[in-house]
C-alpha positions in Angstrom: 82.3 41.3 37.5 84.0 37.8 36.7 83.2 34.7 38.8 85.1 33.8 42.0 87.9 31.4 41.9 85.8 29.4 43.7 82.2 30.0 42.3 79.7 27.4 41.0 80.3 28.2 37.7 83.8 28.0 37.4 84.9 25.8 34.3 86.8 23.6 35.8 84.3 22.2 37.9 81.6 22.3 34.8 84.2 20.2 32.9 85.0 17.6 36.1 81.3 17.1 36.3 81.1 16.3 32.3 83.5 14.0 32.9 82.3 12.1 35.3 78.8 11.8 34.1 80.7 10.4 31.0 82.2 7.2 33.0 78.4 6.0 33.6 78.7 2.7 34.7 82.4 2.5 34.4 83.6 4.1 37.7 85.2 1.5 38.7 87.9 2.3 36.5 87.6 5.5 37.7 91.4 5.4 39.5 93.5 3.9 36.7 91.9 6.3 34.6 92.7 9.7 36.9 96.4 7.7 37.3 96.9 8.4 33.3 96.1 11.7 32.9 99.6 13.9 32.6 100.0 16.5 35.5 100.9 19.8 34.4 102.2 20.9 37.6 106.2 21.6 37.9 108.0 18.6 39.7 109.1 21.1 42.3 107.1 21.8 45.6 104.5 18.6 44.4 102.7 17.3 48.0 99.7 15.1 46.6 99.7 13.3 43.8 97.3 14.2 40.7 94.9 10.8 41.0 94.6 11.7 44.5 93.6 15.3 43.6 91.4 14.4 40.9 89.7 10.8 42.8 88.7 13.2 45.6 88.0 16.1 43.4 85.9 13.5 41.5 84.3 12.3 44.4 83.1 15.4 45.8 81.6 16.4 43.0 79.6 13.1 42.6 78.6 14.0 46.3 77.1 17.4 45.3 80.3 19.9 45.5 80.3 22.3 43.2 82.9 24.7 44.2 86.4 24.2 45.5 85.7 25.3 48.5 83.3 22.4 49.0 85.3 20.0 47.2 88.0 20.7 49.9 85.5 20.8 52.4 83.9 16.9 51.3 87.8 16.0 51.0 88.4 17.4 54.7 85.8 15.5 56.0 86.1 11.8 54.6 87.2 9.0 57.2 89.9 7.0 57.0 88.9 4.5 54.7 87.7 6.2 51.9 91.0 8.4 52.0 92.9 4.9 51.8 90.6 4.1 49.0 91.9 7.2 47.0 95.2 7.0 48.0 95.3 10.0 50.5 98.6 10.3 52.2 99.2 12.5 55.1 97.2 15.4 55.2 94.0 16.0 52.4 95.0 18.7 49.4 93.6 22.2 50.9 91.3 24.2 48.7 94.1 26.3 47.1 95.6 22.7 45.9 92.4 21.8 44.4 91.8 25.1 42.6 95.4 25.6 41.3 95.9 22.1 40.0 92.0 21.9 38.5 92.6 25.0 36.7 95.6 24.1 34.8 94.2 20.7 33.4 
């Protein structure tokens, strides 16, 4: 039977965590970084932008999520601040947004 959408061993999340391990000591670029990467999403129907997806994807992950479930859970539950600090406008990317837009990088 193949793995959930959302399951802990879905690649996309395997290959988020790489990535982040890779930056070490360098998160601090972390944002400009995530701000470069081409999004492969159509123009049409686009709510969040991709550094805010991938900062809070990112994020999450750091904090232990490992599906996207829990990625959009971490997301949901951030306060203010660290929503500013990512970027967040309006309301925080729901679980289908992370999933979809992991997926196709």
């Amino acid at each position: 039977m193949p793995a959930a959408p959302s399951s802990l061993t879905d690649p996309a999340i395997g290959q988020l965590l790489t990535a982040v391990r890779a930056l070490g000591s360098d998160r601090a670029r972390l944002l400009p970084v995530l701000a470069a990467v081409p999004d492969p999403r159509a123009r049409r129907g686009i709510r969040h932008k991709l550094a805010v997806i991938l900062g809070l994807a990112v994020c999450a992950v750091l904090a232990g999520s490992r599906s996207f479930a829990a990625i959009a859970e971490w997301a949901a539950d951030t306060d203010q601040g660290t929503r500013d600090a990512l970027g967040v406008t309006g309301v925080v990317p729901s679980e289908s947004t992370f999933r979809r837009t992991l997926q196709q990088l």
